[in-house]
N, C-alpha and C positions, 0 to 999 in steps of 0.2 A: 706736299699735299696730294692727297689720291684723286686720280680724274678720272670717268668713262671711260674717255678717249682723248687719243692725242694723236696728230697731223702733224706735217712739216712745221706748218707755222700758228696753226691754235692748240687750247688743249679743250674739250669739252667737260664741263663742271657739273652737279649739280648745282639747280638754284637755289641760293638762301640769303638771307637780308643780308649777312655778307658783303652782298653787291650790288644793295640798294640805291648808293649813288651813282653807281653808272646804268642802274635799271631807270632811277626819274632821269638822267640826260637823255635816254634812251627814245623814253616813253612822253618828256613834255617837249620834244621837237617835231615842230607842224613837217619838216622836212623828212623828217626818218619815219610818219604816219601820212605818207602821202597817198598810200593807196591803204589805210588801213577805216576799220568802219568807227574806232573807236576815237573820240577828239583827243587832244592835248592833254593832259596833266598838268594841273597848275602849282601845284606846291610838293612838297615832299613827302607829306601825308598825303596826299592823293594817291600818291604813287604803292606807297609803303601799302597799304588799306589797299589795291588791288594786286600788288605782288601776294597781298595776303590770302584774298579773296580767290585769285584765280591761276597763282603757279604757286601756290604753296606745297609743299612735299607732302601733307598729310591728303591732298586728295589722291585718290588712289586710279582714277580716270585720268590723266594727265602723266606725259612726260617729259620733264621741264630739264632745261640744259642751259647752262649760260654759255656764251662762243668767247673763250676767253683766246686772248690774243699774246703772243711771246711777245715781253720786254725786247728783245732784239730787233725783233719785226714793226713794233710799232713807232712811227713814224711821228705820233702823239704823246710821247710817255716822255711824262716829266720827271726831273730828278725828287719834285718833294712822293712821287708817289715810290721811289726806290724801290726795291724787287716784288713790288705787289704787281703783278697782270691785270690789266684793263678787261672788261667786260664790253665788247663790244658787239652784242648782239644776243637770243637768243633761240632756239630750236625745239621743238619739240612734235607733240602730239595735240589735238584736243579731241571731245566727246567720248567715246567711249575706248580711246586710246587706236583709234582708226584714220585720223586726219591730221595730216603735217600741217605744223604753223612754223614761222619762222619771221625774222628780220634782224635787219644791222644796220649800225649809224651809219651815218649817210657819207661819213668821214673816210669811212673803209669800202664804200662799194668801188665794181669796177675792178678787183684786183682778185678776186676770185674767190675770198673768203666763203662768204657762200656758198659753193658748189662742195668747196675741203668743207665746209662743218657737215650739209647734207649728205654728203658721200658716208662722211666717217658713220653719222647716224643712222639713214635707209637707203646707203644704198645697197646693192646686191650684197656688201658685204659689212653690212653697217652692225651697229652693235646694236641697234631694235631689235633687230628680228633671232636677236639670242637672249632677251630676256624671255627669264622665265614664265613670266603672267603674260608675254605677249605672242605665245607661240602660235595660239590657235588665230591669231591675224595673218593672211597672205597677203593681202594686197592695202595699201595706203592709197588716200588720195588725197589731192591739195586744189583747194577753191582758191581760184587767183582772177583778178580783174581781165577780162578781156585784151584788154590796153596795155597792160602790163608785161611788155612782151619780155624783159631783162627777167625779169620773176619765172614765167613760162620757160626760157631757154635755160634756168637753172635746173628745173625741175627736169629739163629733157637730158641734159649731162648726167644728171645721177639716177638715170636708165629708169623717166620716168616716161610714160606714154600719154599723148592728149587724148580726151574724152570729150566729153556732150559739152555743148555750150548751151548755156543755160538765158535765153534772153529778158532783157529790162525784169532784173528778179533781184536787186537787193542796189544801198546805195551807198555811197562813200561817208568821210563825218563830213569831210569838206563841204559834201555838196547839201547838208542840211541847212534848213533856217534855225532861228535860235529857238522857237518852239518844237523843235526835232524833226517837222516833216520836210518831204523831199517830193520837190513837182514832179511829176509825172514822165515830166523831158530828161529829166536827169537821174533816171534808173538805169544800173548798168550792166553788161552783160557779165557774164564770170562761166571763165576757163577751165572747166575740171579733168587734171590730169590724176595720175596715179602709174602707182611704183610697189614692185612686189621683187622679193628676194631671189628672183627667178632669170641666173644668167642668158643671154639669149644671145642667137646667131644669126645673123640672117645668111640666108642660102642664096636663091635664085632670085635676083633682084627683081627684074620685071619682064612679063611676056609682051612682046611687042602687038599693038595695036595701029588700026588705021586712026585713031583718034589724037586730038593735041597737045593731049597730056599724060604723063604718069606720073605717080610719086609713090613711094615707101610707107606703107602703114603698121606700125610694131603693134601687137594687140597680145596679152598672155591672158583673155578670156577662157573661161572653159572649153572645154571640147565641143557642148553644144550650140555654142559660138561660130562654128567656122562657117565659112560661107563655101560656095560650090561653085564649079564651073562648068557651061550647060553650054550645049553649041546654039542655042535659042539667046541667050543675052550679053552675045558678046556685042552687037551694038551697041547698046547702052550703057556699057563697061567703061570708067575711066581710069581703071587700075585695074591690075591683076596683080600680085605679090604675093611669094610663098616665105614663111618663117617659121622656123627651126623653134619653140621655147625648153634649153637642154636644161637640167633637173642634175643635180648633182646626187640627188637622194633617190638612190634605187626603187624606192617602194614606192615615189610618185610614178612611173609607168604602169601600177598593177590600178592607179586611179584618175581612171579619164575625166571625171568630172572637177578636178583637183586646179586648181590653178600653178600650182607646179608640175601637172601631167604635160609628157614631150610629147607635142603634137606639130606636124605640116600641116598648113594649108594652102588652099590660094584663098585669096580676098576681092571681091571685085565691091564697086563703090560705084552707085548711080546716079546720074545727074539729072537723066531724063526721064522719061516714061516709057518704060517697055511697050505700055497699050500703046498712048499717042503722039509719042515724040516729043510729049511740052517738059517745060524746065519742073522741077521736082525739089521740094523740101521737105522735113523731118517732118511727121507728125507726132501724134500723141502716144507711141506704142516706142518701146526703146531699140526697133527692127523697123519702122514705119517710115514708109517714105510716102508721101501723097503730090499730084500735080494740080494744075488749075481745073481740070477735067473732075475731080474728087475720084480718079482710081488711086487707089489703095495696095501699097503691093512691101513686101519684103525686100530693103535696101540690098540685100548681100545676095538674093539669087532672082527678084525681080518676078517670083511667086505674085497674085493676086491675094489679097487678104480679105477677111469680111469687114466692110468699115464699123460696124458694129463692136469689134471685138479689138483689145489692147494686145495683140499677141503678133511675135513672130510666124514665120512659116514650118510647118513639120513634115510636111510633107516632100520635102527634098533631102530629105539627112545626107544621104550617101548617092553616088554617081559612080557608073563603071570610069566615066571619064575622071573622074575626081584622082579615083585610086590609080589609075592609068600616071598620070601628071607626078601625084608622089612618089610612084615608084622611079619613076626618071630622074626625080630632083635629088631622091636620095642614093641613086644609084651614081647620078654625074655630081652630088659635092659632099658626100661624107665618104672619108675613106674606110675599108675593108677593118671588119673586126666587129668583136663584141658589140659595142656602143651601135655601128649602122646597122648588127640583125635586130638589138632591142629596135630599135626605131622601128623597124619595117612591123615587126610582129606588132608592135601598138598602132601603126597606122593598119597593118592587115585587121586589128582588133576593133577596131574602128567601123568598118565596112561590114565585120559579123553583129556588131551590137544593137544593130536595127532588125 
């Protein structure tokens, strides 16, 4: 039988009725849709009627996969099922083939299934991102519950990065009543990460601060993404982090705006308030960070914003200090050769394109 893909211990299939019975054990256990929005399936038609509905092969927005499991490997496999493979979970995409969905019986978590079907599918080297109708997607994302942190650290193994948290914005089936609504206490948050084919390195871990903390932040946003480093807000600085994102495909350095374009930067990440030192949360702009005071300022370089207006800061693009910082990190962790002058000339490119 021809599969997508094949792993140590799954192979990945196309879905089709096929594997309808292990699609309803799949889909009518309250345990294996424990963090999912849709309830139970109750019967076998239930089941069949949305495998029809909604991973069918004729839609052409979807990428549907069954995680089919080796006879050898499985721990489950009975002799009346004899050399047929189990379906023990499925993978793919939804909406406009932009968004990882996935799950697996409850039977097989813990053992790392998971992370082998995700890898094989999107990760840096997965078999997504060569189909043909899916070239012009860079980057994937996956809406995961908050709470859900086994789900989360999957996504982070197959080189996915955490995003916005999105608060009390959608709810579990669990947590409905049987006329469908959901109190108001029991809206829950959801974690958006995302994943794009785009190997990466990290360089220079972290610049040392007089403050309590640091951590590593992966990001392979665009180039006008990056954040700066200004001798004005290093107080307020809870990180500082430079990262490499290397680009196997030559042509992405002649495009900065690309999300496969190789760029350094640093990162700094604000806790407080540049103006008055009070504690600071996200507002309503996707760069906004606001305090109890209502200043308004750009997270990544601690700019003033106009509270009026949804918009990052423009007015800092580039820093002699910025360029200063990349050329050191590129000078003290890439070695000599082709690949470290590409680097230098896109980040020199960088500094002229303002």
């Amino acid at each position: 039988m021809d599969y997508e893909a094949e792993t140590l211990h799954l192979y990945l299939g196309r879905l089709t009725e096929r594997y309808l019975l292990d699609f309803h054990a799949l889909w009518s256990s309250e345990e294996n849709l424990k963090w999912s929005v849709r309830p139970p399936m109750k019967t076998l038609e239930q089941s069949s009627d949305w495998m029809k509905q909604a991973f069918s092969v004729e839609n052409p927005n979807l990428d549907k996969f069954a995680i089919i499991i080796k006879p050898q490997f499985d721990a489950f496999h009975t002799e009346e099922r004899g050399t047929q493979p189990r379906m023990i979970g499925i993978c793919g995409t939804l909406g406009e083939g932009a968004e990882i969905m996935y799950m697996l019986d409850h039977h097989y978590w813990r053992k790392g299934y998971a992370t082998e079907a995700l890898n094989s599918l999107v990760g840096p080297e997965g078999t997504f991102w060569k189909f043909p109708n899916r070239k012009h997607i860079k980057t994937l994302t996956a809406h995961i519950d908050a709470d859900n942190l086994a789900s989360i650290k999957t996504i982070a193994k197959v080189g996915g990065r955490e995003g916005e948290r999105q608060v009390k914005c959608y709810s579990l089936a669990r947590d409905r009543s049987e006329d469908g609504m959901v109190p108001k206490e029991k809206l829950r948050d959801m974690s958006i990460g995302t994943a794009s084919p785009v190997p990466q390195l990290i360089l220079l871990a972290t610049v040392n601060l007089t403050l309590p903390r640091t951590e590593i932040i992966k990001h392979s946003g665009p180039s006008h993404s990056m954040a700066h480093l200004t001798p004005n807000n290093l107080e307020s600085a809870t990180s500082i982090t430079s990262l490499v994102i290397v680009s196997q495909d030559p042509e992405a350095l002649q495009h900065q705006q690309d999300n496969e374009a190789s760029v350094l930067y640093i990162l700094i990440h604000f806790t407080t308030c540049p103006n008055c030192r009070a504690p600071c949360q996200r507002a309503g702009g996707t760069n906004q960070m606001k305090c109890i005071c209502n200043h308004q300022f750009d997270y990544s370089c601690g700019h003033s914003l106009d509270p009026t207006r949804e918009a990052s800061c423009r007015k800092c693009r580039q820093y002699e200090t910025f360029i200063q910082f990349a050329d050191i990190f590129t000078e003290a962790m890439t070695p000599p050769g082709p690949e470290s002058q590409a680097r230098k000339h896109l980040i020199r490119g960088l500094k002229d394109s303002d």
